[in-house]
C-alpha positions as CSV (number, residue, x, y, z in Angstrom):
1,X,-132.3,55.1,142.2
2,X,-135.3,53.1,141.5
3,X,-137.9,53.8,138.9
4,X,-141.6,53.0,138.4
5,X,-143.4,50.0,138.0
6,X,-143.4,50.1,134.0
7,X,-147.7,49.5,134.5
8,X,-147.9,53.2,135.3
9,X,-147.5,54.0,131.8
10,X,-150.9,52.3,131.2
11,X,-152.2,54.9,133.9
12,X,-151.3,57.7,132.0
13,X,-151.8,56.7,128.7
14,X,-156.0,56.2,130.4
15,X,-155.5,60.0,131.4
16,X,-154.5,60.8,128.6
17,X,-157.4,59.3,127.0
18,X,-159.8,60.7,129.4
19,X,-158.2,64.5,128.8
20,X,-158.9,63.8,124.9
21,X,-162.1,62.7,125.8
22,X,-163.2,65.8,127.7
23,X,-161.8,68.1,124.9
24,X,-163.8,66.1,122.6
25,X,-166.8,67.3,124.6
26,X,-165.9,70.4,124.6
27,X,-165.8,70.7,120.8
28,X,-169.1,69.0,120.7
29,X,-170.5,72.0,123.2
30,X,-169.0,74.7,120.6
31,X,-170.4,73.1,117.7
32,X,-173.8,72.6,118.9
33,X,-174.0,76.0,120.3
34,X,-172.7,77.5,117.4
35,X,-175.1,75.3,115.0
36,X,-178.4,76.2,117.3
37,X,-177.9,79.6,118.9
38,X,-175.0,81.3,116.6
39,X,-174.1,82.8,119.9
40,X,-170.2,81.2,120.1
41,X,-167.8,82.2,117.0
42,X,-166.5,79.9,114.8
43,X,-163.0,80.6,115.1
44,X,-162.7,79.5,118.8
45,X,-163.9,76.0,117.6
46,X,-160.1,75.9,115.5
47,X,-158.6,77.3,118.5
48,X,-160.0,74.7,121.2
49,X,-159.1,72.2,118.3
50,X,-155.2,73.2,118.0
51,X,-155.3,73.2,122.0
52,X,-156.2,69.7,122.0
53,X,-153.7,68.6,119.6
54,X,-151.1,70.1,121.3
55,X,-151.7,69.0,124.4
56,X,-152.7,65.1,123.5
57,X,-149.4,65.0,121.2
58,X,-147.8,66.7,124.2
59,X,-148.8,64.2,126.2
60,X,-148.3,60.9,124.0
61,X,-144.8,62.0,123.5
62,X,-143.9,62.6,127.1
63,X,-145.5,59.5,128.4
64,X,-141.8,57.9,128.0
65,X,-139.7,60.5,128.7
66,X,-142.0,61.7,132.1
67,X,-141.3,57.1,132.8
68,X,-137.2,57.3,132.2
69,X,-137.0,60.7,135.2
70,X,-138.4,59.5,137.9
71,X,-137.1,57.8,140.4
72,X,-136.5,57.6,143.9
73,X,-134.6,55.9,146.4
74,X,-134.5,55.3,150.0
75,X,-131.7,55.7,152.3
76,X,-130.2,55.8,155.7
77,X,-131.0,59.3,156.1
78,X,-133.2,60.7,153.9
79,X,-135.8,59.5,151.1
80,X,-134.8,61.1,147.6
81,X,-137.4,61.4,144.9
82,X,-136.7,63.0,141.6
83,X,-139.5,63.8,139.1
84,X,-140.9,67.0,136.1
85,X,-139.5,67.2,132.8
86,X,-139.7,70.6,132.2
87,X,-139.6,71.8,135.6
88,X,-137.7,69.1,137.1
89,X,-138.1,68.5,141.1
90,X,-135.2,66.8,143.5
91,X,-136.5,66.4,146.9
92,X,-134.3,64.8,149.7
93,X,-136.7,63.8,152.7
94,X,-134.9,63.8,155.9
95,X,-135.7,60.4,157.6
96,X,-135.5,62.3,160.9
97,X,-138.6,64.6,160.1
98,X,-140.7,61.6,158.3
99,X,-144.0,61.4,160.5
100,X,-146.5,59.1,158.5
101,X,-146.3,56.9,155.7
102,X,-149.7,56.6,153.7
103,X,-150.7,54.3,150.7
104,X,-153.4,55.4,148.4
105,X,-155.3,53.9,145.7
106,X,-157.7,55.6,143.3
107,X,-159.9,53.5,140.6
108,X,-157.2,53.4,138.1
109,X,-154.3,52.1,140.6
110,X,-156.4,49.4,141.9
111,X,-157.3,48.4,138.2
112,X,-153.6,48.1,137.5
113,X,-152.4,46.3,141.3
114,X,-150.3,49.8,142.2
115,X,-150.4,52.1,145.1
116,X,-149.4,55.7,145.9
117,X,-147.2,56.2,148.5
118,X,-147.4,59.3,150.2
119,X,-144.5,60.2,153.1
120,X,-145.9,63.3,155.1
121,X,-143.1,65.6,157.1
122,X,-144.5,68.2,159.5
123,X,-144.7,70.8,156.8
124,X,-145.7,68.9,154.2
125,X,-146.6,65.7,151.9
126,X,-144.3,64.4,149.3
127,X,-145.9,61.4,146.5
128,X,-144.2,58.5,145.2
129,X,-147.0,58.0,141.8
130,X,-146.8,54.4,142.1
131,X,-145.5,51.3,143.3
132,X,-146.5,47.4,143.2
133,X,-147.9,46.7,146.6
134,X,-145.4,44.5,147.9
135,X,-142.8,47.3,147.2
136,X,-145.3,49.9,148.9
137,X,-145.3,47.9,151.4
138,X,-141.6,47.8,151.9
139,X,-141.2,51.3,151.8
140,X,-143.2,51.8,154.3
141,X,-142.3,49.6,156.5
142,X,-138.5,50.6,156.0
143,X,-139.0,54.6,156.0
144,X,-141.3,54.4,159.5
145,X,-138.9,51.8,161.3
146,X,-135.6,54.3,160.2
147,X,-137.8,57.2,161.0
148,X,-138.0,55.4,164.7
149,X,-134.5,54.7,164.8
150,X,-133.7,58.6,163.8
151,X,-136.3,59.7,166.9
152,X,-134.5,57.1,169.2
153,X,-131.1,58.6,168.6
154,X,-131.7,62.0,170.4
């Protein structure tokens, strides 16, 4: 099984930032409404407060854990990718049922050289978060050509 390129963390340590960000502004939006039209109570600023600790602390302390469970690995006959750490998710992709391969890259991928790989069946869609383009590349390449093979063999 392979795992991540290690630059991902960087991507979610920025998500994490923006998330902290956002609840910031939402504190600000209780506060001043409180201040200038009284019409929000108090005690929901402390509760929007503890619900950003938690969930930025949360985060922080999963970014390493969420880093050392995933993985995947492609094989002869299927694609397996293994991910969640408290719901955790094993998917084996039959090779045989693998129609497209995509690559994806938001703002923060490109900032960082990665791209998301995305291996569509014909029921559904199934993401590998990141890999360095050269490996994206790869993994295409090698899923599609055994995904011909696997038509070619009935």
């Amino acid at each position: 099984m392979q795992h991540l390129p290690k630059r991902i963390k960087i991507i979610w340590w920025q998500i994490t930032a923006f998330n902290l960000f956002l609840w910031l502004v939402l504190i600000a939006g209780i506060i001043i409404a409180h201040h200038f039209w009284n019409w929000l109570p108090l005690w929901l600023l402390y509760f929007v407060g503890a619900g950003m600790v938690v969930e930025i602390v949360t985060e922080i302390i999963l970014i390493p854990y969420r880093y050392a469970i995933y993985e995947y690995e492609v094989r002869d006959t299927d694609v397996e990718i293994r991910h969640g750490y408290f719901f955790r998710h094993h998917v084996a992709i039959p090779i045989a049922r693998v129609q497209n391969v995509d690559l994806h890259q938001g703002p923060l991928l490109r900032l960082q050289k990665l791209y998301k790989v995305k291996i569509a069946t014909g029921g559904s869609t199934h993401e590998i978060e990141a890999l360095d383009h050269e490996e994206a590349l790869r993994l295409k390449e090698q899923v599609m050509a055994l995904a011909l093979e696997a038509r070619n063999a009935f």
